[in-house]
C-alpha positions, 0 to 999 in steps of 0.5 A: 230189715235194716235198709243198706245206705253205704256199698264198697264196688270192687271188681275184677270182673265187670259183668252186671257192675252198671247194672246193678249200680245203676239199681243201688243209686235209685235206691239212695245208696252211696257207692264207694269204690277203686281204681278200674271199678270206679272208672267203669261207675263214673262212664256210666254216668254214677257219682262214685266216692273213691275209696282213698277220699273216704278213708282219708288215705291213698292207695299206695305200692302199686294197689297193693294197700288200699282196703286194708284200713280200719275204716273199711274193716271197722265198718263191715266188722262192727256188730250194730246194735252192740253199745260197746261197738257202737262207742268204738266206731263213733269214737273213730268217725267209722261210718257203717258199709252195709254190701260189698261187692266183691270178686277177686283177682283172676288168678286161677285164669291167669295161671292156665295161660300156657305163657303165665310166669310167676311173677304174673301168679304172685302179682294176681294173688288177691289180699284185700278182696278176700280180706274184705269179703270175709270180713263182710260175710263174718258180720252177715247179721248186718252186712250183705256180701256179693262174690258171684255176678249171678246173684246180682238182680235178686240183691237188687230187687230186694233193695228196690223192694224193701231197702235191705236185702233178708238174713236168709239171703245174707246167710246164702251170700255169705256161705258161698263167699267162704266157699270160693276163698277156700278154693281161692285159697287152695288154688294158690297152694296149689300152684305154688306148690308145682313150682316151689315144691315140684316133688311134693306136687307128684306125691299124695297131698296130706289134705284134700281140696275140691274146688269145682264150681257148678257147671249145670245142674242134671235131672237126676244122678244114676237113678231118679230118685238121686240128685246130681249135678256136674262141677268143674271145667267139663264145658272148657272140653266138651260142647254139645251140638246138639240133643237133649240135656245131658245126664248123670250117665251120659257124662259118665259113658261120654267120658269114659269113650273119650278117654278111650279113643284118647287112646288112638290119637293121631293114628287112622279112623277109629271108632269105638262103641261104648255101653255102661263105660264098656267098649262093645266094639272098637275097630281101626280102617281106612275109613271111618264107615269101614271102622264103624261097620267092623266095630259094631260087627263085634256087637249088634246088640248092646250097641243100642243106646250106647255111645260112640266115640271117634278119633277123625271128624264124623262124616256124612256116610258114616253118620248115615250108617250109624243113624240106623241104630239108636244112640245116647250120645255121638262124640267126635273132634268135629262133625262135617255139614252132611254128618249134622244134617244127618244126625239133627234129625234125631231129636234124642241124639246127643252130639258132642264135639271134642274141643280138647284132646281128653287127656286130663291135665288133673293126673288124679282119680278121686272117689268118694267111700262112705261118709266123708272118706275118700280114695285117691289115685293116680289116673291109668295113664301108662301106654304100652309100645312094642319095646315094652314088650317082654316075649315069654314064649317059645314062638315069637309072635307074627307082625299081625299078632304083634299089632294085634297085640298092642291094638287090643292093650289099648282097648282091654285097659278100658274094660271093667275088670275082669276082663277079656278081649279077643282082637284082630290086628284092626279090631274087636271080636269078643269082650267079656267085661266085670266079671268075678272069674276071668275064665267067666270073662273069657267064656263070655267074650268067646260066646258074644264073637259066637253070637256075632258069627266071628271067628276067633280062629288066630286071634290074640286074646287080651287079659288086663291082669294075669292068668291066675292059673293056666285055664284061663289060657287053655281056653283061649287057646281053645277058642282058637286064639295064637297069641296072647297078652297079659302082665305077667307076674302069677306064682303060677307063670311058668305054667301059663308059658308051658300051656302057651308052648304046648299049644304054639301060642305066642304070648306076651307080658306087659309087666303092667296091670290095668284093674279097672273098678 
């Protein structure tokens, strides 16, 4: 391997820098750099080049132009050992630069800033960084290129070891430098889009670009016999305080439960248990224990090993009653002293604290069918008040139904289709989930308050999409419901509502479907 005699440092973040410089300059390789970079090398006691001294020209509109000079190109582009390249770059004093160091200006943080004007957007649009870094990373034969500071110590130990660093490890470098300028790329256009084109921003892209980096490898995906792993800012939302490593589907029902309890922000305790993505019980009171003890009333059996979501910090006789069963995961927006203490002593119990509200800031849904095919949808973010409301029924519903009614929309919206809820004003009583008939759905719901010892007698029965035909209704209505809720909109409506007078029963349409897959 060729041994690496020349290296260009120019970073905007500075983690690992010395360190590394410190192992080039025990090595025999001269350091060139820039501005800050170069500051950051000389404090630390290194003989730095400064990149204006070595191409004979200054930095100049404000840092703008300062890498981009044949010199620096000419010197990471060349193909050794080509005869034609070679006379090229003796012919114009081009000296060779084997590693670059590189990473690029934060933009996508300075855009996350809730005060980042524009003007702070376009000035953090890096030019020369990518320029240089594809460059290197084109000629990775002969050059070695660094983007991320974690890779810092293996390029180090490589060049104390042998002077040079191995085409494998070249090949690695430069395959991620081209991943993070496609996301650099596209985290631009992005932006730039939502203020250039705020129209174009809330329509369906003409392409897509994923640009997520490695958040923690998992054990394993569904399965164990699949691999997975977690990208993106999921640790900028959740921290976990405890407990084993999360899994595949662990995050899957954890996120599904925040987005649930999203739901009942702000309003008094609640508390929701969730089993495969499915609520299995969900409960409103003044208190947080009283919330859990009618929530898990709904249930007593799927609970075990499922999760639980709440609106207000977990406290300490709340915890106490839930760490009679056992739970995957526990999350909360904060968990008081005697919670932890409580819960800590379960090993396997996952506890996570909720450090932003769940609502999610990218508004899109995306799902991977097939090979290199994908779905893309807007996420179900619609909320339903009593104002939405459009009263069908002969009989109009009571106060109880009436927040019954919107208490069970918030909670049937979270439940894999075909689904059924049957609610009180504070709380779940049945749930029938992913069923092929909603009757089935209906059925089962009817049989799980049965097995639960709940009566349904008064109920509000919740369908997130509407009864097809009136037999659906009939049966709730049978099971004891007076009110119902749904979207509306069947061929068949009218004779749903004449079923629903012809029973007394109050009913509702939402005008708004929630299928969930």
């Amino acid at each position: 391997m060729a041994k690496i005699q020349r290296a260009l440092l120019s970073v905007s973040d500075k983690t690992g820098l010395v360190t590394l410089a410190q192992a080039l300059v025990a090595s025999g390789v001269d350091l060139i750099s820039t501005g800050g970079t170069a500051k950051t090398l000389r404090e630390a006691g290194l003989t730095v080049t400064d990149l204006s001294a070595f191409t004979g020209f200054p930095e100049m509109l404000d840092g703008r132009v300062k890498t981009l000079h044949p010199l620096v190109h000419g010197g990471l582009l060349y193909i050794r050992g080509n005869e034609t390249h070679e006379a090229a770059v003796a012919a114009h004093g081009i000296r060779p630069i084997d590693l670059v160091v590189v990473n690029l200006y934060p933009f996508e943080q300075t855009v996350a800033r809730p005060d980042a004007t524009l003007h702070d957007a376009i000035e953090n649009i890096d030019i020369g960084g990518p320029s240089m870094l594809r460059s290197a990373a084109k000629n990775h034969d002969s050059v070695t290129v660094v983007i991320d500071p974690s890779d810092y110590a293996e390029v180090a130990r490589q060049i104390e070891s042998n002077g040079g660093t191995t085409l494998e490890l070249r090949r690695q470098l430069a395959a991620k430098v081209f991943a993070r300028t496609a996301s650099y790329d596209a985290a631009i256009a992005s932006h730039l889009q939502k203020i250039f084109t705020p129209e174009a921003s809330a329509s369906l892209p003409q392409s897509l670009s994923l640009r997520a980096p490695l958040a923690q490898p998992l054990r394993y995906g569904e399965n164990p016999h699949q691999q997975a792993a977690l990208y993106g800012d999921f640790h900028k939302h959740f921290e976990q305080l405890h407990g084993k490593e999360l899994s595949y589907n662990n995050i899957l029902d954890l996120t599904a439960a925040a987005a649930l309890i999203n739901e009942f922000q702000g309003e008094i305790p609640t508390l929701a248990i969730l089993k495969h993505t499915n609520p299995c019980g969900a409960a409103q009171a003044d208190a947080l224990r009283s919330a859990w003890q009618k929530a898990y009333a709904t249930d007593r059996q799927a609970p075990f090993g499922g999760i639980i979501a709440v609106n207000t910090p977990l406290d300490g006789d709340t915890a106490q009653e839930i760490a009679g069963i056992f739970s995957e995961v526990i999350v909360a927006p904060d968990f008081s002293p005697a919670a932890l203490d409580v819960l800590r002593q379960k090993k396997n119990l996952r506890l996570i604290r909720m450090l932003k509200t769940p609502a999610p800031s990218n508004l899109w849904d995306l799902r991977g069918v097939g090979s290199d095919s994908y779905l893309l949808q807007q996420r179900d973010t619609r909320r339903t008040g009593a104002a939405d409301l459009k009263v069908v029924t002969q009989r109009q519903p009571t106060e109880s139904e009436l927040r019954a009614m919107l208490f069970g929309w918030r909670i049937v919206k979270h439940v894999k289709s075909n689904a059924i809820v049957y609610v009180a004003e504070d709380r779940t009583l049945g749930i029938g989930a992913g069923q092929m008939s909603r009757v089935d759905a209906s059925r089962i719901a009817v049989w799980k308050a049965g097995e639960a010892g709940l009566s349904l007698k008064g109920s509000v029965v919740c369908s997130d999409a509407f009864f097809p035909f009136a037999d659906g209704l009939v049966a709730a209505a049978e099971a004891g419901a007076s009110a119902a809720i749904q979207p509306g909109g069947s061929v068949r409506d009218t004779e749903v509502i004449e079923a629903a007078n012809l029973r007394n029963l109050a009913m509702a349409f939402t005008g708004t479907r929630h299928f969930r897959h």
